[in-house]
Steps between C-alpha positions, in 0.01 A plus 500: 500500500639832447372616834818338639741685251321893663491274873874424490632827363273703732628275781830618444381863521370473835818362624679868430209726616515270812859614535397883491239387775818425704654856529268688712493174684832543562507937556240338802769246636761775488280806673325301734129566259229343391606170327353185526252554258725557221669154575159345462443689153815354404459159643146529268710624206720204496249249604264567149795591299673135571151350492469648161801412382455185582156409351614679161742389278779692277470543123670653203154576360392850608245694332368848542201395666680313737684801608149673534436248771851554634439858530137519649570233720825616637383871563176394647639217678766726677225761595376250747769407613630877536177554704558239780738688769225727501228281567697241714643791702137622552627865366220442223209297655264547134674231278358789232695785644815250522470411124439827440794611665677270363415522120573887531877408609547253210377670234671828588176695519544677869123504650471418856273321723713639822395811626786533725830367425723616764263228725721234276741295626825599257538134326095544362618874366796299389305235330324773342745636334596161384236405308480821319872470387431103421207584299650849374679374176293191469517168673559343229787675359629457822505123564597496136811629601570213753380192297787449230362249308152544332635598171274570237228481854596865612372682191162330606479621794633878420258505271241427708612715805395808278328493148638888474772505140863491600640602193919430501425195730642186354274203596834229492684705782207569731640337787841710432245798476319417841862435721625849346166700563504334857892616540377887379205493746670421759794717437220780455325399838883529691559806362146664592533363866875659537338861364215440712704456811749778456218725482431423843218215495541216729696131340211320564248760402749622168461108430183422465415849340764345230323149432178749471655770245676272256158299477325739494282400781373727750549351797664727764738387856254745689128618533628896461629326160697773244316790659748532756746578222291815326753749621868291386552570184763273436288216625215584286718523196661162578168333472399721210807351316491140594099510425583594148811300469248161621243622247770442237586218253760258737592357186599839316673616793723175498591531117602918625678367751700225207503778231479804656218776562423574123284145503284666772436832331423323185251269619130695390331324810727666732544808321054516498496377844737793631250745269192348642656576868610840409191619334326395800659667768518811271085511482428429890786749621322769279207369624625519869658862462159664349238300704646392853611727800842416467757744430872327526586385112767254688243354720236414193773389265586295773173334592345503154800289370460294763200396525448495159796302369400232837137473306565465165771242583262320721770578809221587757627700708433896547683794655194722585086425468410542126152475647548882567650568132285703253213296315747549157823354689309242646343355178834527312618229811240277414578500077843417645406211667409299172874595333727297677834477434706328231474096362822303754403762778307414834225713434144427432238673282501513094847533448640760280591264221130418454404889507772562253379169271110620568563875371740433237258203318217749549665768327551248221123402500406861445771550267396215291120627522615779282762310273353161471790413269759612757722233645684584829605314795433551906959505577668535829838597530576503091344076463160446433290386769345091441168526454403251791646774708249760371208253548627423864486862589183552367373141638652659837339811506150330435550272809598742726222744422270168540626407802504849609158541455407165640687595839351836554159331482582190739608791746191714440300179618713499836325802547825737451431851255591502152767753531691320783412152270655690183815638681561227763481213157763703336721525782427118554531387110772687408718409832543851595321441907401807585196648330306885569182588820467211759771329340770776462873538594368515903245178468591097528218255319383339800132654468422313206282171526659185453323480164662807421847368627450180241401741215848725584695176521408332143609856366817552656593177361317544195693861459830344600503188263398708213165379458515195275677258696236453735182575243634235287447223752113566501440372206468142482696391236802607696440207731539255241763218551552600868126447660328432217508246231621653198133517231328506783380851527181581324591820222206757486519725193367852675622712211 
């Protein structure tokens, strides 16, 4: 059965996020904290990842839909898991608020259940941290980076991980590709925890605020969070950078870093994504100087950079309450939140590749309205762009407004408003965390029903997974070979 091939290949997954499990098990040992519950988790880890092993089998036949399985299994799988020291240390007593919790961390998106985290003890604010930086560049590409031999296996799985075009990425050295991008991120993460701590943040604090910048998570050390930082500008400006920097193509920068800047200013995605940011934080400081009360150009520069460049990169954190921002400045926040950030970043949202592919084919549609006879291509960076790549953007774009839609409705039934369902989805879908009202920069999620929480959850992963992976396993053709006999499922013509 092929079941065993995904079994024994997620097995061996769960034996490395089992060793992450270990470390703030072993921060507890060390500072005499909260432990013992993380030694469980990892007993748990080990336990189903040697069971699964076991029961599965190895084989050199791989196919994409097996790393589908891989992929949803392994992300959803280590949720759960990443939710236990919470509910076995009675911290989170709701098994909803501890998935919740949980699936925020791993998917990078930043909303909270907690209302007060100082209450913590520091290996839970740890594990926090954790999960964001595990789930921050992918799961995948991270375990990718430890296994060694799946060959021709890894560009399954890549794939899978995120459907968003990697143009440049050569499908044969995708396990070369993961180990590098893993060597870069964390490089990037050291780097952003030394700046953090000269400018006068606490280790453990400059840490964990580290793990949640490079992510682009949202998760902060503290319940005061970044507002505590509104007057340093050198501390602001330090997240500022390493927000954009995360928001970036990991991939590009590596190839800068091998041949030198000129790759990264040449790259259109990077050069539109810096433009997008720009533009902006141009419109809501205008906004900000004409409309609010504030009269120091240093201190709205400051705070409209920001808090935009944290939303747009789906960072989730904020310097001062946008809540209070003019109606203009705040709207401009929530357009942000569908951008995202580059394809090989850690952001969520729509990516800037697909906005690019999406405006330049359109362009060519109304071009070609007027000169039927014309013949021109959609091209990034000088090639021509495949045109399964211009069908998955606009295949993308149609999913997310559906399931955009969709959500807001499910929430509406909860009984929330349609304005806090519209904003809170985006923040949720596009893994940015923190959303506008009852659910601003001040708020944690804990008011929501648990209906509500379940709704939030399938998005965040839905948002972080780019969509298809999961959506493809609904339909039940998917299933063949592994639960189902192949034939077996009835095929209904609809259209």
């Amino acid at each position: 059965m092929r079941i065993q091939i995904v079994m024994s290949l997620v097995g061996r997954l769960l034996y490395i996020f089992g060793i992450f499990t270990l470390i703030p098990f072993i921060y507890g040992i060390v500072f005499e904290t909260a432990y013992w519950s993380f030694l469980v988790t990892t007993g748990i880890s080990f336990g189903l990842g040697g069971l699964l092993s076991y029961y599965g089998h190895e084989t050199q036949s791989f196919s994409l839909r097996d790393g589908f399985l891989v992929v949803s299994a392994t992300w959803i799988l280590t949720i759960i898991l990443g939710s236990l020291p919470f509910i076995l240390s009675g911290i989170l007593t709701n098994v909803f608020d501890a998935l919740f919790e949980a699936t925020s961390g791993i998917t990078a998106t930043g909303a909270t259940i907690i209302n007060s985290v100082d209450d913590l003890p520091k290996t839970y604010v740890l594990w926090r941290g954790l999960m964001h930086w595990i789930g921050g560049m992918g799961i995948i590409v991270l375990i990718l980076s430890f296994l060694k031999n799946l060959g021709a296996d890894a560009a399954h799985m890549f794939n899978a991980e995120a459907s968003v075009p990697k143009p440049g990425v050569v499908m044969p050295r995708i396990q070369s590709m993961a180990s590098k991008l893993w060597r870069l991120y964390v490089a990037f993460t050291a780097i952003c925890f030394v700046m953090l701590w000269a400018g006068g943040i606490e280790p453990f604090d400059a840490l964990n605020y580290a793990f949640s910048i490079i992510a682009t998570g949202g998760f902060a050390p503290t319940s005061a969070g970044t507002f505590i930082y509104e007057q340093s500008n050198y501390i602001c400006f330090v997240f500022i950078f390493f927000m954009i920097l995360a928001g970036g193509n990991f991939a590009v920068y590596y190839n800068a870093l091998q041949r030198g800047i000129r790759v990264l200013i040449d790259d259109f995605e990077t050069r539109m994504y810096w433009l997008v940011i720009f533009i902006g934080i141009a419109i809501i400081s205008i906004s900000m100087a004409v409309q609010s009360n504030i009269n120091d150009p240093i201190q709205i520069f400051r705070d409209v950079s920001f808090n935009y460049v944290s939303i747009q990169t789906g960072s989730g954190f904020a310097v001062s309450d946008y809540d209070l921002w003019p109606a203009a400045a705040q709207m401009m926040l929530f357009i942000s939140s569908f951008f995202g950030g580059c394809s090989g970043s850690t952001t969520g949202g729509v990516k800037i590749i697909r906005l690019i592919i999406l405006i330049k084919s359109s362009i060519i549609y109304l071009r070609k309205s007027i000169h039927p006879e014309m013949v021109q291509v959609v091209r990034i960076n000088g090639k021509p762009m495949p045109t399964k790549w211009i069908q998955m953007a606009q295949q993308f774009l149609f999913l997310y407004l559906m399931i955009y839609v969709i959500s807001v409705f499910l929430m509406t039934c909860s009984g929330m408003s349609t304005y806090d369902a519209m904003q809170i989805i985006t923040a949720f879908l596009s893994n940015v965390g923190i959303g506008f009202g009852g659910f601003g920069p001040t708020d944690a999620f804990g008011s929501m029903s648990d209906g509500a929480k379940c709704v939030a959850m399938a998005d965040m992963l839905l948002g972080r997974l780019e969509l298809f992976t999961i959506l493809v396993m609904l339909h039940p053709q998917f299933w063949e070979g592994y639960f189902i006999k192949k034939q077996s499922v009835k095929r209904y013509r609809i259209l």
